[in-house]
C-alpha positions, 0 to 999 in steps of 0.5 A: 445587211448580208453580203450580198446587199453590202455589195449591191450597196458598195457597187451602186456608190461607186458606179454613182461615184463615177458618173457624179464625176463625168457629168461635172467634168463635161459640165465643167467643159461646157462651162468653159466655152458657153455661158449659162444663158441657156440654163438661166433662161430654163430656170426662170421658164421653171419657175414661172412654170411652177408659180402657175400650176401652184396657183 
C-alpha cells in the first residue's frame, strides 16, 4: 500500500463507520415506535419472489 491508498482505505472505513451507526440508530428509533410488520411482509414477498425466478 502507499500512503495514499492507506489513506483512501483508513477514510472510507471511517465514513463506513459513521453511516453503519446512523442507519442503526434511526433503525433503532423505527423500531421503538413501529413493528416490523412491514419488514416481515418484504421478506416473505422476497422470498416467494426468488423461490419463482430459481424455478
Amino acid at each position: 500500500f502507499t500512503d495514499q491508498d492507506f489513506l483512501a482505505l483508513a477514510l472510507g472505513m471511517v465514513v463506513s463507520f459513521l453511516v453503519a451507526w446512523a442507519v442503526i440508530a434511526a433503525f433503532l428509533t423505527y423500531v421503538k415506535r413501529h413493528t416490523l410488520r412491514v419488514f416481515a411482509y418484504y421478506r416473505i414477498m422476497l422470498g416467494v419472489l426468488v423461490i419463482l425466478v430459481v424455478r
